[in-house]
C-alpha positions, 0 to 999 in steps of 0.5 A, spaced: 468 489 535 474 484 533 481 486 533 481 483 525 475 487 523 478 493 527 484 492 522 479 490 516 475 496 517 482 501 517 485 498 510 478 498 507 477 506 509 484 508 508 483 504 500 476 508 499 481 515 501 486 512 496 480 511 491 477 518 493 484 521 492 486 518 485 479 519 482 480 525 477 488 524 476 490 521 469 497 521 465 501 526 467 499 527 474 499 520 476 508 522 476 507 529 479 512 529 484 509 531 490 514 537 493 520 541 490 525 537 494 521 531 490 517 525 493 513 518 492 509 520 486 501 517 486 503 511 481 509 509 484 505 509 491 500 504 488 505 499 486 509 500 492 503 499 497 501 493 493 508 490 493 509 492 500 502 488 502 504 482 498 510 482 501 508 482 508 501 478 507 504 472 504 511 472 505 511 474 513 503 472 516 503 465 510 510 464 509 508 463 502 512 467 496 509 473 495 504 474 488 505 480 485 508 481 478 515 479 474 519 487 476 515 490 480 521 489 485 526 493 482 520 499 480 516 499 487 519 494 492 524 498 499 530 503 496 526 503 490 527 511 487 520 513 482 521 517 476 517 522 472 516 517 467 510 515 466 512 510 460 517 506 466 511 504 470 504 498 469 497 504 467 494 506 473 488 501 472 493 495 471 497 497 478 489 498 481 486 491 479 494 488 483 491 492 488 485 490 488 487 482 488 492 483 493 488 487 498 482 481 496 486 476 499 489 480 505 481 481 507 480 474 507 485 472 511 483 478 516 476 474 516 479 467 518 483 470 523 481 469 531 484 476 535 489 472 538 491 469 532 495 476 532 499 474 538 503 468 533 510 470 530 510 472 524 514 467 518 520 471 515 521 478 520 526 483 518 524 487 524 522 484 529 519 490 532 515 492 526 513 485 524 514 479 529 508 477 530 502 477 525 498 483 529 505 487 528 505 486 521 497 488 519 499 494 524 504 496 519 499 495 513 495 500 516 500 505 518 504 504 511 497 505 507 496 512 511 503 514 511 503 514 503 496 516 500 498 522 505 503 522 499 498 523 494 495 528 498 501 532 497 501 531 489 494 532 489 496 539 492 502 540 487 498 539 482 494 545 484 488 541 485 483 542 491 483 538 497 478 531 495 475 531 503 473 538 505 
């Protein structure tokens, strides 16, 4: 196995957890916040993974401008606070279908890539440690997707629903 299928294979199995975690939430629990402390609720968590990706995929690996829609900065980008309000945020099934074309076109790039394309410096890197090169930057996809969808996880249980996998 490539290394790019290998990445290709851990962003398509974490989307598919995502999916499995998201699927009977609707309305109020998509802003349930997760902990008694607070947290990242499940509709903030898609449109940051979506802004992220954009983010890293076009503006770090292509060194284009990132593709993703007018204000979704302010509501989802780094240092972003979510809120309890449903009515701030796109519907679930808008911030899905973003999510969707952004990770098409992530997966596409993966498919073109040679493993040592994963070598090669990244265009724009903040942290260089994070995202230097392009195979840091697609790491950084994978453990950024796990780190939240534990998150819905966690809402999930505040909510009293029973685990999606058992």
């Amino acid at each position: 196995m490539k290394a790019t299928e290998f990445v290709a294979g851990a962003l398509t199995g974490g989307k598919a957890w995502m999916a499995g975690l998201l699927a009977d939430l609707e309305d109020g629990d998509l802003v349930a916040v997760p902990t008694t402390k607070g947290g990242n609720h499940p509709l903030w968590v898609i449109g940051h993974l979506t802004a992220s990706e954009a983010s890293i995929v076009s503006g770090m690996i292509k060194g284009e401008q990132p593709d993703v829609p007018d204000g979704w900065g302010p509501l989802f980008g780094m240092g972003s606070q979510p809120v309890a309000d449903a009515s701030k945020y796109p519907s679930k099934a808008e911030l899905l279908e973003a999510f969707e074309k952004v990770r098409a076109e992530t997966l596409e790039l993966l498919a073109r890539l040679a493993d040592t394309d994963l070598d090669k410096p990244s265009a724009n890197s903040p942290n260089p440690e994070l995202f230097g090169t392009v195979g840091r930057c697609l790491a950084t996809l994978v453990n950024h997707q796990t780190f939240h969808v534990g998150q819905i996880a966690d809402a999930r249980r505040a909510l009293g629903r029973k685990p999606a996998f058992a």
